[in-house]
PyMOL commands that place a pseudoatom at each C-alpha (Angstrom):
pseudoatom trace, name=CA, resn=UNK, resi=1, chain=A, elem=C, hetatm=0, pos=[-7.647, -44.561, 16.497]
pseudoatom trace, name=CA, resn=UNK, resi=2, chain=A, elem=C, hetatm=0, pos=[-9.935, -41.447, 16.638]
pseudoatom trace, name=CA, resn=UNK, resi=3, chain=A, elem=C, hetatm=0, pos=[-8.479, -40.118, 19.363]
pseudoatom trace, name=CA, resn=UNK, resi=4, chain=A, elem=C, hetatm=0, pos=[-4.729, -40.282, 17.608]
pseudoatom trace, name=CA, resn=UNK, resi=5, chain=A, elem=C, hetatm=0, pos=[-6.569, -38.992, 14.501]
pseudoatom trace, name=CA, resn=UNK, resi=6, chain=A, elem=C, hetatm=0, pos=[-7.703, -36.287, 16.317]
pseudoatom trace, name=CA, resn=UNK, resi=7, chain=A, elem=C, hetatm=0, pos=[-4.582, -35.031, 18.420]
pseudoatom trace, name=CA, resn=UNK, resi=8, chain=A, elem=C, hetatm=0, pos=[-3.160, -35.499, 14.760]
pseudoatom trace, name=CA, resn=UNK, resi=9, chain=A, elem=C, hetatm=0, pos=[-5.504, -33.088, 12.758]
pseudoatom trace, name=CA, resn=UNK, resi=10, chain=A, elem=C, hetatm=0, pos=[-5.095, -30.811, 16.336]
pseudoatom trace, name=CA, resn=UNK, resi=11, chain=A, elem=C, hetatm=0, pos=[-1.070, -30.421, 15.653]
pseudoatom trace, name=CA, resn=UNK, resi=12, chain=A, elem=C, hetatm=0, pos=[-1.422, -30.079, 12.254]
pseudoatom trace, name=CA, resn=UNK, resi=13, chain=A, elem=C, hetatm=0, pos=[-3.802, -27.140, 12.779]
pseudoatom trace, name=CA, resn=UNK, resi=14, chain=A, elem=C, hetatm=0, pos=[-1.666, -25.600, 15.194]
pseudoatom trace, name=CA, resn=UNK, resi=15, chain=A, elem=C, hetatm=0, pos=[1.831, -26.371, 12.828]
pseudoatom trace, name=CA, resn=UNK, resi=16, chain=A, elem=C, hetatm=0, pos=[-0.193, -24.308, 9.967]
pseudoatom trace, name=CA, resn=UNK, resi=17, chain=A, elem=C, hetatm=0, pos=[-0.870, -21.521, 12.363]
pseudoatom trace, name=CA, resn=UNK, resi=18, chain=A, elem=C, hetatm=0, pos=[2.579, -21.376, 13.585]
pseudoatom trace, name=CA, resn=UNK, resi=19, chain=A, elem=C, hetatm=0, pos=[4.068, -21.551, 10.336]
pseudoatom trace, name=CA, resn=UNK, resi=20, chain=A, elem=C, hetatm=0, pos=[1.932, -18.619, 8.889]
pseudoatom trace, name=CA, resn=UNK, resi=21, chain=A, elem=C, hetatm=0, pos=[2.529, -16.197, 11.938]
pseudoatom trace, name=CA, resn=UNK, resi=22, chain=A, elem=C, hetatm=0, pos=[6.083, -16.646, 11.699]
pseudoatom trace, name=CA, resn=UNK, resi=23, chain=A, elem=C, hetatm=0, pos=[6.810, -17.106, 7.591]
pseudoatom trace, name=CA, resn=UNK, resi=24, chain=A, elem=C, hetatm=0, pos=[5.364, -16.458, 4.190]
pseudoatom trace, name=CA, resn=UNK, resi=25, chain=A, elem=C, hetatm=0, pos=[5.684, -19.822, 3.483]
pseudoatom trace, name=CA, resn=UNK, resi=26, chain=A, elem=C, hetatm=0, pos=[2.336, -20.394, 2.866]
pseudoatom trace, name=CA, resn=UNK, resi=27, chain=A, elem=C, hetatm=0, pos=[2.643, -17.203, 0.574]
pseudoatom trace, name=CA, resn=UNK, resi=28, chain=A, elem=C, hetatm=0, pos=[4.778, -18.373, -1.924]
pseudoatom trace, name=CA, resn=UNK, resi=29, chain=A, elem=C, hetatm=0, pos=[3.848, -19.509, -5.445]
pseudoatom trace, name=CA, resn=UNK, resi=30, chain=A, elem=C, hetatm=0, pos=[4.263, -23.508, -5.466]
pseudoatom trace, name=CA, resn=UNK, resi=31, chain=A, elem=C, hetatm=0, pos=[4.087, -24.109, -9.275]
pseudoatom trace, name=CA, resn=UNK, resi=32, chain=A, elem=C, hetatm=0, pos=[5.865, -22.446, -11.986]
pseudoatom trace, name=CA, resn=UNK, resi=33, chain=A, elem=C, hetatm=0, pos=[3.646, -20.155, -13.592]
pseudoatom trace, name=CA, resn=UNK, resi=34, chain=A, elem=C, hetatm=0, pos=[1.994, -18.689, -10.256]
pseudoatom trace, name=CA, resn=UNK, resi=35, chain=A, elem=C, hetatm=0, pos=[6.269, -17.910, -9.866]
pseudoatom trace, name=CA, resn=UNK, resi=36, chain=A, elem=C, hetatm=0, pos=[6.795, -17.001, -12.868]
pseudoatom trace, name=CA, resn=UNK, resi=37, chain=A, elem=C, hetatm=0, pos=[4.060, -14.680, -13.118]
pseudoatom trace, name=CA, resn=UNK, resi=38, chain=A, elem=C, hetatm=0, pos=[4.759, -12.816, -9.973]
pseudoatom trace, name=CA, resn=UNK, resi=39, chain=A, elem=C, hetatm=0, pos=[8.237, -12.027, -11.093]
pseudoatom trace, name=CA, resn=UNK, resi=40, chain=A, elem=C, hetatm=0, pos=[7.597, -10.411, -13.797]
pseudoatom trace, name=CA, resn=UNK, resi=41, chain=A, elem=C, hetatm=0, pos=[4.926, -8.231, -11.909]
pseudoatom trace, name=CA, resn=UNK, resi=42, chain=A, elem=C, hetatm=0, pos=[7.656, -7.497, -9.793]
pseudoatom trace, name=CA, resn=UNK, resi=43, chain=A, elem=C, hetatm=0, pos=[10.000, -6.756, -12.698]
pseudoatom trace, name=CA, resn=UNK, resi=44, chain=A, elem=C, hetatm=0, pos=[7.251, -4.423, -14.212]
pseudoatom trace, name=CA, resn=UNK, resi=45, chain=A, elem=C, hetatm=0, pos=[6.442, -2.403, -10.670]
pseudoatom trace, name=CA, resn=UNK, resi=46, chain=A, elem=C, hetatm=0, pos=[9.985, -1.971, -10.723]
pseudoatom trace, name=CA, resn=UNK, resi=47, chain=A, elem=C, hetatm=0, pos=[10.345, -0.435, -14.205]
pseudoatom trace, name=CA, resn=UNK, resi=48, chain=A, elem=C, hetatm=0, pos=[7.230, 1.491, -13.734]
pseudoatom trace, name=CA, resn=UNK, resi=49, chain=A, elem=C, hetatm=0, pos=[7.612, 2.800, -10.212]
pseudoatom trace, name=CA, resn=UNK, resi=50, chain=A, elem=C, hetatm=0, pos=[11.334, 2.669, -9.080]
pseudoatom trace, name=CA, resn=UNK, resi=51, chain=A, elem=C, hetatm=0, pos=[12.792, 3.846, -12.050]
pseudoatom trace, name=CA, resn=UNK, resi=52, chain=A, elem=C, hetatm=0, pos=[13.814, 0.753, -13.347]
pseudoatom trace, name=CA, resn=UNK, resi=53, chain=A, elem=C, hetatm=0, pos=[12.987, 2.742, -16.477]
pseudoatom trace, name=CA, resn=UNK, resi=54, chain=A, elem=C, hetatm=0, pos=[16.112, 3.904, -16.506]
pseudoatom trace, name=CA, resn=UNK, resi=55, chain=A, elem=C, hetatm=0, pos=[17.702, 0.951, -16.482]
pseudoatom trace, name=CA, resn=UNK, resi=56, chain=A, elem=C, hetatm=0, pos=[16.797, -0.215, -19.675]
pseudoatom trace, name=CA, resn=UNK, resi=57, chain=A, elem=C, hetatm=0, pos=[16.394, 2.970, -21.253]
pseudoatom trace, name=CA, resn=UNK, resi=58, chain=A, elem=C, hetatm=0, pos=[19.777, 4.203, -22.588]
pseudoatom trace, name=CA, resn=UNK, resi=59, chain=A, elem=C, hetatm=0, pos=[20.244, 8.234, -22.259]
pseudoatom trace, name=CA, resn=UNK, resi=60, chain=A, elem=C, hetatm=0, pos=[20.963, 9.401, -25.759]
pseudoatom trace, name=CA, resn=UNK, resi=61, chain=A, elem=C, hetatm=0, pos=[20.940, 6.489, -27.175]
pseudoatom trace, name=CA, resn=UNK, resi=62, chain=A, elem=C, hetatm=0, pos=[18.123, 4.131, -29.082]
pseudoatom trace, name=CA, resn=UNK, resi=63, chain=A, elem=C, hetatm=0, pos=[16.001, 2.155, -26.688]
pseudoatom trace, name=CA, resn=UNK, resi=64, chain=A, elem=C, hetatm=0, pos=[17.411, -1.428, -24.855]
pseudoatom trace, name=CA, resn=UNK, resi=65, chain=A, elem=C, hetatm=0, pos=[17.104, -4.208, -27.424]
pseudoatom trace, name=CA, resn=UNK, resi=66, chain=A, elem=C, hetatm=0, pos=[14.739, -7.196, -26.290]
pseudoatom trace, name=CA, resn=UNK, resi=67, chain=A, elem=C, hetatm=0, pos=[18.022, -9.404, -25.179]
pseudoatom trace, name=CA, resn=UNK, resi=68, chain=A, elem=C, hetatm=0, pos=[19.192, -6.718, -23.090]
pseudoatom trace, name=CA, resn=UNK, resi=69, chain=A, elem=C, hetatm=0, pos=[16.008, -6.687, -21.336]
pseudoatom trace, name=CA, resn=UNK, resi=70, chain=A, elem=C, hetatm=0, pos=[15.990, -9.861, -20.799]
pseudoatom trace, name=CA, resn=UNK, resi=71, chain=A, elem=C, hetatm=0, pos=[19.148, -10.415, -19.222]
pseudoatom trace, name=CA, resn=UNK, resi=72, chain=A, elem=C, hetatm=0, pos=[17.859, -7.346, -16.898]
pseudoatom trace, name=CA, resn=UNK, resi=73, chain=A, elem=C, hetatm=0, pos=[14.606, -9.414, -16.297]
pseudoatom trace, name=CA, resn=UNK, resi=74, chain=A, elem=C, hetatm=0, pos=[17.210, -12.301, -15.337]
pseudoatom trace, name=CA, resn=UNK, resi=75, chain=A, elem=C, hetatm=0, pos=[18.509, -10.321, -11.921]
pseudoatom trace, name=CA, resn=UNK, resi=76, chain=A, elem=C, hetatm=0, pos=[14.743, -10.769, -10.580]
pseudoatom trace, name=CA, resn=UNK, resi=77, chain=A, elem=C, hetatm=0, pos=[15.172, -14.600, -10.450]
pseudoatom trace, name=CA, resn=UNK, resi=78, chain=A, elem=C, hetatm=0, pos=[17.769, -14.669, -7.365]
pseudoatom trace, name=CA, resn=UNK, resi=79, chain=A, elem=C, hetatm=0, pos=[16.738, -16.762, -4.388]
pseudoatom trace, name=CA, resn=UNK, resi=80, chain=A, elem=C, hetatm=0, pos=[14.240, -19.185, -6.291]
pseudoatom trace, name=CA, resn=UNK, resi=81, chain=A, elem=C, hetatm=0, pos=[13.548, -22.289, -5.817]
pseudoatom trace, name=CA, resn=UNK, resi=82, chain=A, elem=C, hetatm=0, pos=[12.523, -22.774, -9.567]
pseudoatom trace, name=CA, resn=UNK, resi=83, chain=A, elem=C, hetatm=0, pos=[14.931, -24.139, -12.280]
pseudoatom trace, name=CA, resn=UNK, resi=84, chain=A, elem=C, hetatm=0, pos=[15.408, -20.513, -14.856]
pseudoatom trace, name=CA, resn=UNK, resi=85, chain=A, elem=C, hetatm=0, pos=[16.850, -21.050, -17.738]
pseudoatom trace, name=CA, resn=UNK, resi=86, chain=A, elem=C, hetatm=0, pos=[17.260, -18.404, -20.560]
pseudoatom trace, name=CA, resn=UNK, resi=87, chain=A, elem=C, hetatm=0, pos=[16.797, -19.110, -24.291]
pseudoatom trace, name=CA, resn=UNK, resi=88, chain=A, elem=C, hetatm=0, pos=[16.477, -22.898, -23.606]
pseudoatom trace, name=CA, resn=UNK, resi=89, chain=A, elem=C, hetatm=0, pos=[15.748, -23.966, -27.351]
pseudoatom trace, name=CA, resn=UNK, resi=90, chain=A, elem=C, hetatm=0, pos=[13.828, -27.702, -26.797]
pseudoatom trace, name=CA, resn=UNK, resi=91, chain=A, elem=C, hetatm=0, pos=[12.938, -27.766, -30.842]
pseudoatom trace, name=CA, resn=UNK, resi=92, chain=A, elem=C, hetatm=0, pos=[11.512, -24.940, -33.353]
pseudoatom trace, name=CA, resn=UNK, resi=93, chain=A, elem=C, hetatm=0, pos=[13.847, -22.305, -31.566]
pseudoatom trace, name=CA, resn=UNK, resi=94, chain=A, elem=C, hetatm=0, pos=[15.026, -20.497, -28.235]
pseudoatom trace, name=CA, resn=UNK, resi=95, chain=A, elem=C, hetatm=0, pos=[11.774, -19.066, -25.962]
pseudoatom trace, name=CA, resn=UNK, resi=96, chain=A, elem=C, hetatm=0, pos=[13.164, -16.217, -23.619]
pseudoatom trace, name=CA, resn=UNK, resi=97, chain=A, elem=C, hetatm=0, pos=[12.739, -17.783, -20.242]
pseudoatom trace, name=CA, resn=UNK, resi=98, chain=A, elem=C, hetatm=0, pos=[11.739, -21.612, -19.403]
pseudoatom trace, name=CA, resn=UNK, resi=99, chain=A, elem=C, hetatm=0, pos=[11.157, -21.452, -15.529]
pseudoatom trace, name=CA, resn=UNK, resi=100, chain=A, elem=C, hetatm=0, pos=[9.924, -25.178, -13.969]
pseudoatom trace, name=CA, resn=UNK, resi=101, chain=A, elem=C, hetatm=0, pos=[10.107, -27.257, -11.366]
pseudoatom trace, name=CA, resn=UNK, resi=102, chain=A, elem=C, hetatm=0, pos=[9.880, -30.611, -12.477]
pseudoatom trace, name=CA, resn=UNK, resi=103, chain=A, elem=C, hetatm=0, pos=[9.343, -32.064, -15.794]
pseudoatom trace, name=CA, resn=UNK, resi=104, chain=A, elem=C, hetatm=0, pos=[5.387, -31.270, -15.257]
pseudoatom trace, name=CA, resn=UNK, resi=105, chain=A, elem=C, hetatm=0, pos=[5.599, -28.093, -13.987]
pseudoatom trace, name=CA, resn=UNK, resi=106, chain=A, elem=C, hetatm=0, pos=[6.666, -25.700, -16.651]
pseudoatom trace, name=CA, resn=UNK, resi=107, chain=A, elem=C, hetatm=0, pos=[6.129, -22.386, -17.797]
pseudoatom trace, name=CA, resn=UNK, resi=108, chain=A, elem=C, hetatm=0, pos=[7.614, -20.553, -20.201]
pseudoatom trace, name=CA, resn=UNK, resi=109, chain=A, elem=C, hetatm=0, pos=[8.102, -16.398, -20.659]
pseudoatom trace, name=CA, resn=UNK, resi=110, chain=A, elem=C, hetatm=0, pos=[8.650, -15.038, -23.776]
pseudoatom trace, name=CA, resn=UNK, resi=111, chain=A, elem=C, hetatm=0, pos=[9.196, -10.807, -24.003]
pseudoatom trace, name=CA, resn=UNK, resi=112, chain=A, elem=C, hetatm=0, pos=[8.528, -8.698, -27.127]
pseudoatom trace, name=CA, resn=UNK, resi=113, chain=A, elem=C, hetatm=0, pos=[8.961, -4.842, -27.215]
pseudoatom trace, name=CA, resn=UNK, resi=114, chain=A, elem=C, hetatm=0, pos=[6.142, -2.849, -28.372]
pseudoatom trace, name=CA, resn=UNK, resi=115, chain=A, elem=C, hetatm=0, pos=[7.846, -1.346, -31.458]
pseudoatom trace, name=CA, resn=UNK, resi=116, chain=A, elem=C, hetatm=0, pos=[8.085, -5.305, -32.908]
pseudoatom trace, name=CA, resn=UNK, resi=117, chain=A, elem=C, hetatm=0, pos=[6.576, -4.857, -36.004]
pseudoatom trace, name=CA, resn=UNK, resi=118, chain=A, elem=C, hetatm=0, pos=[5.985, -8.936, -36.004]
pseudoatom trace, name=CA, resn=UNK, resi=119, chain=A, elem=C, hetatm=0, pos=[3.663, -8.519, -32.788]
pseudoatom trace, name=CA, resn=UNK, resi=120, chain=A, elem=C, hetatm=0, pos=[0.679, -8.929, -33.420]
pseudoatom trace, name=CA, resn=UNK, resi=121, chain=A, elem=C, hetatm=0, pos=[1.826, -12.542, -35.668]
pseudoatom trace, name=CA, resn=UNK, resi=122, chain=A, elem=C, hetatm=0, pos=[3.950, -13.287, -33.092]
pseudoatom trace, name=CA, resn=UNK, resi=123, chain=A, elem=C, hetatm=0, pos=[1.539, -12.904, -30.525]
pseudoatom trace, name=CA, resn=UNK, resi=124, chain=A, elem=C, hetatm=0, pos=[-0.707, -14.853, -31.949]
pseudoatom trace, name=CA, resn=UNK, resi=125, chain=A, elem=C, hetatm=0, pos=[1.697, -18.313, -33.144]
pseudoatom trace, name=CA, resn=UNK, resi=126, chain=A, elem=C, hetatm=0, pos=[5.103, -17.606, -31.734]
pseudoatom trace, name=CA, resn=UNK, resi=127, chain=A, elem=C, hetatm=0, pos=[4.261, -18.970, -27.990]
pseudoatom trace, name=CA, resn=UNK, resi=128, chain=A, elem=C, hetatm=0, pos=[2.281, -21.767, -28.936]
pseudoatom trace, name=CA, resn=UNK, resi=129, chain=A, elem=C, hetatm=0, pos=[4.888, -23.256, -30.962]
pseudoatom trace, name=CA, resn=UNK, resi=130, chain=A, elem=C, hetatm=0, pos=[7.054, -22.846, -28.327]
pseudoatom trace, name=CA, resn=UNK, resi=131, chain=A, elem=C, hetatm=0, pos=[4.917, -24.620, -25.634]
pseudoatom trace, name=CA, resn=UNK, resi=132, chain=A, elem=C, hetatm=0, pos=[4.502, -27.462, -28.199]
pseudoatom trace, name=CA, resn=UNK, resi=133, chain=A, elem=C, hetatm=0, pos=[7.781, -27.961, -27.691]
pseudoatom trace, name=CA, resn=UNK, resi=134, chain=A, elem=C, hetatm=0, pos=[7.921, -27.592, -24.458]
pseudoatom trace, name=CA, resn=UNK, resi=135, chain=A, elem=C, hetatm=0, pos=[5.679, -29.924, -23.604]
pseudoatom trace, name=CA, resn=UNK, resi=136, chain=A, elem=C, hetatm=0, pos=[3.254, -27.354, -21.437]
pseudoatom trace, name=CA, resn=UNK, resi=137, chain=A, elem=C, hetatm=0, pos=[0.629, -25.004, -21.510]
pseudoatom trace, name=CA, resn=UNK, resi=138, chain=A, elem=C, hetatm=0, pos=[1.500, -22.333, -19.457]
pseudoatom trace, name=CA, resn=UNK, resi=139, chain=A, elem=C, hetatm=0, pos=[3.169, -19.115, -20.775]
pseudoatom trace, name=CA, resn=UNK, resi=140, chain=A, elem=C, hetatm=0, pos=[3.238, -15.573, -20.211]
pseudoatom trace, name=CA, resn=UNK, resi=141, chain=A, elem=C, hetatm=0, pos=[3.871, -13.110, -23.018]
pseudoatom trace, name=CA, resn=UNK, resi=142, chain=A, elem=C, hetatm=0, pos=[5.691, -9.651, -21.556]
pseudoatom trace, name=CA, resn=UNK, resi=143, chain=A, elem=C, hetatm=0, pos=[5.689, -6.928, -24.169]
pseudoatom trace, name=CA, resn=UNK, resi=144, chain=A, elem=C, hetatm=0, pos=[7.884, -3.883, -23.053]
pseudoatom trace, name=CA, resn=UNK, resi=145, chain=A, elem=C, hetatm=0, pos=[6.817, -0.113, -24.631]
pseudoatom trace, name=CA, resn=UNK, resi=146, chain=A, elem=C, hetatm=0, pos=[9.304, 2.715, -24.827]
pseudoatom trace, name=CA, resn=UNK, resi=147, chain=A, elem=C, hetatm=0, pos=[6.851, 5.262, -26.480]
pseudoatom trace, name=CA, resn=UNK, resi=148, chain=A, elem=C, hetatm=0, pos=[3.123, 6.458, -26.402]
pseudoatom trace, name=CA, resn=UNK, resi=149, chain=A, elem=C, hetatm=0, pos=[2.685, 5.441, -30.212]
pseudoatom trace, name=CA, resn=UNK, resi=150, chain=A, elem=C, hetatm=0, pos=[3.817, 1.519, -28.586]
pseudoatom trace, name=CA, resn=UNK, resi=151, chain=A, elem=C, hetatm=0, pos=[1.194, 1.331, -25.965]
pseudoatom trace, name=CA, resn=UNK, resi=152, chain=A, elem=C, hetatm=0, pos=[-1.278, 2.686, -28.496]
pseudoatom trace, name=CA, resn=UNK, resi=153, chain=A, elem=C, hetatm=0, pos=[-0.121, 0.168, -30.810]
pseudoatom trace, name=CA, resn=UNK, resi=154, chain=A, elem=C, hetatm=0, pos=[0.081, -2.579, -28.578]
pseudoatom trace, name=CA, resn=UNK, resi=155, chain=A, elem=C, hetatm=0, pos=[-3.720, -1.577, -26.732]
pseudoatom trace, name=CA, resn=UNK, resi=156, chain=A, elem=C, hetatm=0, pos=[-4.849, -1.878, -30.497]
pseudoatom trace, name=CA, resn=UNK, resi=157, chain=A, elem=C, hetatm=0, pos=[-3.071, -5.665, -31.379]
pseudoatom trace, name=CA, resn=UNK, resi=158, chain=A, elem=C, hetatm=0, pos=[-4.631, -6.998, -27.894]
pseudoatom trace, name=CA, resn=UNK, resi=159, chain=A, elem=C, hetatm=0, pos=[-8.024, -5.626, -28.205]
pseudoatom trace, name=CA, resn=UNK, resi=160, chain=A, elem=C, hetatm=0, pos=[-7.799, -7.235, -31.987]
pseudoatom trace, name=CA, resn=UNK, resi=161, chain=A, elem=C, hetatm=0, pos=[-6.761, -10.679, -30.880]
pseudoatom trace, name=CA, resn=UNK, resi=162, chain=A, elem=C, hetatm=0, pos=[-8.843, -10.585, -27.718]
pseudoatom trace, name=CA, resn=UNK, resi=163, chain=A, elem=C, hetatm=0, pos=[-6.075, -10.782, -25.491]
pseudoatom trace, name=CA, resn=UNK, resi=164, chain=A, elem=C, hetatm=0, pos=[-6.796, -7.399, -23.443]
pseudoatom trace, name=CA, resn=UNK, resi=165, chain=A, elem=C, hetatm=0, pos=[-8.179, -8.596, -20.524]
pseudoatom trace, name=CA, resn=UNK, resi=166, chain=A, elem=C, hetatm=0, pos=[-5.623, -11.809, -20.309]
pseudoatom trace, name=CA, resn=UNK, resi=167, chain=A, elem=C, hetatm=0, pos=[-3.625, -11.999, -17.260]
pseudoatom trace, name=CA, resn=UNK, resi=168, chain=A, elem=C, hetatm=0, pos=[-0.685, -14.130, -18.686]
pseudoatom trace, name=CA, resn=UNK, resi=169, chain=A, elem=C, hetatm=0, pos=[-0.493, -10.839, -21.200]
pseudoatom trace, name=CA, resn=UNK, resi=170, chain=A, elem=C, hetatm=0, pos=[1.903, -7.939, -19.282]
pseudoatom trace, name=CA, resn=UNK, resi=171, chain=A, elem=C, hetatm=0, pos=[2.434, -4.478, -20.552]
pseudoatom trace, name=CA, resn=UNK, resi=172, chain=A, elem=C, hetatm=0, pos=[5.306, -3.192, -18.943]
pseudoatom trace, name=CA, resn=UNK, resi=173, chain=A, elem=C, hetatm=0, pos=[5.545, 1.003, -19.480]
pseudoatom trace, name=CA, resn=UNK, resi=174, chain=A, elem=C, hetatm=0, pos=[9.460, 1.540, -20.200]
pseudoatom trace, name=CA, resn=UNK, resi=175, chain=A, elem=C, hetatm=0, pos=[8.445, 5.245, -20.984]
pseudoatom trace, name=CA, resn=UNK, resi=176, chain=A, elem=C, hetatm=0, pos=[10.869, 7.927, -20.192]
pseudoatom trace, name=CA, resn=UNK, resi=177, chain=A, elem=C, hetatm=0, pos=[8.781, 10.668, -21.047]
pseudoatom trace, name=CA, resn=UNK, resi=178, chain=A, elem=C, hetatm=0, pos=[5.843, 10.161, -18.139]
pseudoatom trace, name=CA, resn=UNK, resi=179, chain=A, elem=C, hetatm=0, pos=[7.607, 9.553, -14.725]
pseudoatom trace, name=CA, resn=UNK, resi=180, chain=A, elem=C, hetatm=0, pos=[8.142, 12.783, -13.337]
pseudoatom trace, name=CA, resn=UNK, resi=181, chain=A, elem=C, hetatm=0, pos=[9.534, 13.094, -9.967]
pseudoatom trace, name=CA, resn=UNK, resi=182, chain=A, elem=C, hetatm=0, pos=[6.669, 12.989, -7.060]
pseudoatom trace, name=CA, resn=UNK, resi=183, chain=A, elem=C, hetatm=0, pos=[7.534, 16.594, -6.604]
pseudoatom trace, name=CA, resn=UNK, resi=184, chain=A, elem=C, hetatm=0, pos=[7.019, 17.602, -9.755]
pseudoatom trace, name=CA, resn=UNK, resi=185, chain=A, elem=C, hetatm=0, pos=[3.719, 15.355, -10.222]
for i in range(1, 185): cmd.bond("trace and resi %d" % i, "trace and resi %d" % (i + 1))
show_as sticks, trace
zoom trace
């Protein structure tokens, strides 16, 4: 028995090994909000760093409304593994983004733009109901800003409800006016 045991534990050990050398598979997120939460850094290094900005900034025009980010935020979710599902309303109305994997592993992502002038309320009730409802505790709460008076704004309404230093919190710069090109930096 030990000796089966221990050319068991041996294979195992050297499965592990082989599967890390040759695959990230021990580098993906295996529960919902660890997935969740890594898209939208992604989604946020890409609007802040390979001009995504212009994607949902219009030229001429008033800023992308929060839907149309949203459905931007969607194209990130390709090749998951995760059920998505956008808007899903499950009582007490639609949150943004309900990403899970089973019925106990849910997370939920809701987006706000900085120029809300609801934030700060919203940030303090709006995802709570909606995990209520959802039967889970984990959320993230993406807030997008288009101008330097929004990511003043939004610095202020975090540091006020003590949510500054909270990871599940993302502040995603959308700013037009502060990504020059590297040659110009």
């Amino acid at each position: 028995m030990d000796d089966t045991r221990a050319v068991l534990v041996e294979q195992l050990k050297k499965a592990v090994a082989d599967l890390e050398s040759r695959s990230d598979f021990y580098d993906k997120a295996w529960n919902s909000y660890d997935e969740a939460l890594e898209r939208v850094l992604l989604f946020k290094d890409y609007v802040e760093n390979n001009d995504g900005y212009k994607l949902i900034n219009r030229a001429g025009k008033p800023f992308s409304r929060e839907d149309e980010v949203q459905l931007f935020f969607g194209l990130i979710w390709c090749r998951t593994e995760f059920d998505v599902n956008r808007e899903p309303n499950n009582g007490r109305g639609p949150v943004d983004f309900k990403v899970s994997y089973s019925a106990g592993d849910k997370s939920l992502i809701e987006f706000k733009l900085g120029s809300n002038s609801s934030l700060k309320r919203n940030l303090e009730n709006q995802v709570d109901v909606y995990k209520k409802a959802n039967k889970t505790e984990k959320a993230i709460k993406v807030i997008v800003c288009y101008t330097a008076a929004d990511q003043a704004r939004v610095a202020r309404v975090l540091k006020e409800l003590g949510l500054d230093a909270e990871t599940s919190v993302v502040v995603i710069d959308a700013r037009n006016d502060n990504k020059p090109s590297g040659s110009k930096a």
